[in-house]
N, C-alpha and C positions, 0 to 999 in steps of 0.2 A: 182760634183753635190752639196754639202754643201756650197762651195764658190758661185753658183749661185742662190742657194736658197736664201744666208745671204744678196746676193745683189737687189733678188729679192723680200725681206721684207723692206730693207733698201729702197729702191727705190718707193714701197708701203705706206709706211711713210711720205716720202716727197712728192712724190704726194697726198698724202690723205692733208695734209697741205693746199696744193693749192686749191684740190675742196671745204674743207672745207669753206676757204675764198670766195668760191664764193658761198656757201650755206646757210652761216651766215644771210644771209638780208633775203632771202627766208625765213627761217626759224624764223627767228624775226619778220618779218612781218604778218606770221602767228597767231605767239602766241601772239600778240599783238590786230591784228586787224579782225584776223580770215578770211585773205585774202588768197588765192593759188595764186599767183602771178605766171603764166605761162608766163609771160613779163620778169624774171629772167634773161633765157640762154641769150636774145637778151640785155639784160643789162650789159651784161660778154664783149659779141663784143661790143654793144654803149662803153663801156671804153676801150677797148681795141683800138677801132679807133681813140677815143679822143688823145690816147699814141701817137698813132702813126704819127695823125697829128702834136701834139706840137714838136713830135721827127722828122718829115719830113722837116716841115715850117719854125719852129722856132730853129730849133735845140737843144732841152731839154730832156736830159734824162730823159725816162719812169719812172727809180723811183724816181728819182727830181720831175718828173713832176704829182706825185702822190697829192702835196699839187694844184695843178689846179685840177686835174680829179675829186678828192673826193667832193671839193665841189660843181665843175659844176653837177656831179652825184647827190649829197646830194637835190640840188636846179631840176633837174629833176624830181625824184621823189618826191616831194613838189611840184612841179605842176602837176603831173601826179594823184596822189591823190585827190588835190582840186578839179581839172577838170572832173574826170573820176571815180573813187573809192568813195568818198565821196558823191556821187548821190545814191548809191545801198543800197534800203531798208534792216532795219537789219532784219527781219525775213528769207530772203533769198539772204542774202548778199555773203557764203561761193561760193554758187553756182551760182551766177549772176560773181564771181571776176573771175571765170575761162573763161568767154564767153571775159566779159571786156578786161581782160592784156592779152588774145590773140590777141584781137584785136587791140590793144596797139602794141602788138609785131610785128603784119604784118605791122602798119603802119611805125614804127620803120626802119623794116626791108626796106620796099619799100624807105624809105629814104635815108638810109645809100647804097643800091642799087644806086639808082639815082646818088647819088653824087660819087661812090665812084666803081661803075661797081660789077661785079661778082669775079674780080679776087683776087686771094688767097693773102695776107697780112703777114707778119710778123717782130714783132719788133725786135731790132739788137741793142746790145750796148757788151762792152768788156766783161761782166758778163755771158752772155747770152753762149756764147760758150766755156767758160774757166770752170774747175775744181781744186775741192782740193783734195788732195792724203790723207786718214785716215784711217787709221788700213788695209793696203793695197785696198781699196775702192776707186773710182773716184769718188766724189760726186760734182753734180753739182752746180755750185755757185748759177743760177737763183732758184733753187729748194730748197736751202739753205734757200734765202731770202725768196724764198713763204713761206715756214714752219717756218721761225721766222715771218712774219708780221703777219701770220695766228694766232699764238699765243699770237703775245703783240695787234692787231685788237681785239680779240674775249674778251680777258681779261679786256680790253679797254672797251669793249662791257657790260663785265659783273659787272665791275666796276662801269661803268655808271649807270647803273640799278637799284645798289644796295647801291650807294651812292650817286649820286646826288639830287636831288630836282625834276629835271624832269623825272629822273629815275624812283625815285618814284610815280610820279605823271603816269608814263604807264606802273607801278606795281599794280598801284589802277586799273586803265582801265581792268587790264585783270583779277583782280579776283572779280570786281564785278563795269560794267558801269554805270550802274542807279546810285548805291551809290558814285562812284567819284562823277557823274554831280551834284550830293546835297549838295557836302560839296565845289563845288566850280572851279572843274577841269574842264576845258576847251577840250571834249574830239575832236575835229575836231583839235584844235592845236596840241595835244598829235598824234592823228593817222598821221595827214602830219609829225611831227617830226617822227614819226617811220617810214614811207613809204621815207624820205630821208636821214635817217640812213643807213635803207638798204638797198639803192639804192647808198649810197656814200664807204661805206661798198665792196661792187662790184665791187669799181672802181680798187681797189688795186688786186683782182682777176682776173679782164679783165688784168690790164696790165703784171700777171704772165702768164693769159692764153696766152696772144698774141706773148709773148717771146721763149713760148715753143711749141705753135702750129700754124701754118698758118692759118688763117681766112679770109671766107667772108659775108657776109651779112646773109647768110644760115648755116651760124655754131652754132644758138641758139638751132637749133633742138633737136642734139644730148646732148648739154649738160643741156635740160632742164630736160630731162629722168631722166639724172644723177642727177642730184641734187635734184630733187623730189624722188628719191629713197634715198638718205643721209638722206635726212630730214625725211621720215614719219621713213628708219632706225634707228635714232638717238630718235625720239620722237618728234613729231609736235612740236614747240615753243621750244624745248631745245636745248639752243644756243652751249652748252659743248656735248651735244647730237651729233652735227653737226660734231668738230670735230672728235669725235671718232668713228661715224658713218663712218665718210670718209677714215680714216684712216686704220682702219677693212675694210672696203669691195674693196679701191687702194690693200691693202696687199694680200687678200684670192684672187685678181684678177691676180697681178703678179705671185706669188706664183701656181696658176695653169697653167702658160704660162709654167712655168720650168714645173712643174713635171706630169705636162698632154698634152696639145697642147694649142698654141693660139687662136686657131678657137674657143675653149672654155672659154676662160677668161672672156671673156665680157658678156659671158651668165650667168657665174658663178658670175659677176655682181650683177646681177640682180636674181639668184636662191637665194641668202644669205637673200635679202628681204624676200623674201616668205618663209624662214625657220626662220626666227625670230620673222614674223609675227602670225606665227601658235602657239611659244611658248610665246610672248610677243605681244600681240595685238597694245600695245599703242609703238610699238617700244622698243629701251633698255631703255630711260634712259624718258621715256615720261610719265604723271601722266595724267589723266582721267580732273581732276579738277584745276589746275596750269598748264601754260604757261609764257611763256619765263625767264626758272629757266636758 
């Protein structure tokens, strides 16, 4: 029992990695632009197909072929913004963006359908089925890589923020919009640059999704759920939030598969939200008046 327990925290970790990676832009995008981007899970598959075509056609490894996905994603969501997000009055813009990137995401969906059928997908490269042997552990090499890009991405992420020019420029955005546009900030440039951050962001999570689960056009469902539980757990707009939200609730999920049944993991999912929410309203790591710490 301890040795499965130990593999089943370890193995919680690094799948918390992965979902993290595909919560990051959800969650940036939020604290940014005060979007709920429900168009997310279906942004997980859009990159994860993108893999699989450069890996089909052309023959390029998924994570080679992450320097194409990122910024065809990046350049997605830059148009999807200008088009669609950028139309929605600010007075009730939080709740006009859930009607929108649904609707985004059906159309998404009916495309990737169209071209690409119902049937189930998945990406294949030597990493993918190989492990490493650690302190008597098999750990798996694609899980490895999720949980290192999850971490130099988000860091990446947070470094941006906090040091560049632009960074700064949608650090002003979120703590007070009127006052950026006064002194000069260009917030419609700022909001498309955040909306293809997190969109390009995604793309490195679709191709760990696609590696490790079989997909088809109808796989955003399930993992929109999920990632909207990470986020409002971690703290709406906290990008460090994200990970550690994800990483706690993969872990208390594994961790009940051993020591209670699996029929219950996935609920226990989803119970930990609602037990952190009753002691932490704003989530763990979430502040009332700041976004994307």
């Amino acid at each position: 029992m301890g040795t499965a327990l130990t593999k089943a925290v370890v193995n919680g970790i690094l799948t918390g990695g992965v979902y993290a990676l595909m919560a990051a832009g959800l969650t940036l995008i939020f604290g940014v632009m005060e979007i709920i981007n429900i168009a997310q899970g279906i942004f997980v598959v859009l990159a994860a197909y993108l893999s699989y075509v450069l890996q089909v056609h052309l023959g390029i490894d998924p994570l080679v072929g992450l320097v194409i996905t990122m910024p065809v994603m990046f350049g997605v969501g830059v148009l999807i913004e200008w088009g669609f997000v950028r139309r929605l009055k600010a007075q009730n813009r939080s709740a006009l963006s859930i009607l929108v990137t649904f609707a985004v995401a059906i159309v998404i969906e009916g495309f990737l359908t169209q071209f690409f059928s119902a049937d189930l997908k998945i990406l294949k490269a030597w990493y993918v089925d190989r492990s490493v042997h650690v302190l008597g552990f098999y750990l798996p090499y694609i899980y490895l890589i999720g949980f290192v890009l999850a971490v130099v991405l988000l860091a990446a992420l947070y470094l941006f923020l906090y040091r560049s020019r632009s960074g700064k420029s949608i650090r002003a955005s979120v703590q007070n919009r009127a006052g950026a546009e006064l002194i000069g900030i260009n917030i419609n440039r700022v909001s498309a640059i955040t909306f293809g951050i997190g969109a390009a962001v995604t793309a490195a999570g679709g191709m760990v999704f696609g590696a490790t689960n079989s997909f088809n056009p109808n796989s955003g469902y399930d993992l929109i759920s999920r990632l909207l539980v990470i986020v409002v757990l971690g703290g709406l707009g906290s990008i460090g939030g994200a990970l550690v939200a994800a990483v706690v609730a993969l872990v208390i999920e594994d961790v009940t598969a051993v020591l209670w049944s699996p029929v219950w993991a996935s609920t226990m999912f989803f119970a930990v939200l609602i037990v952190v929410l009753l002691v932490r309203p704003n989530g763990l790591f979430g502040r009332a008046a700041v976004r994307a710490q």
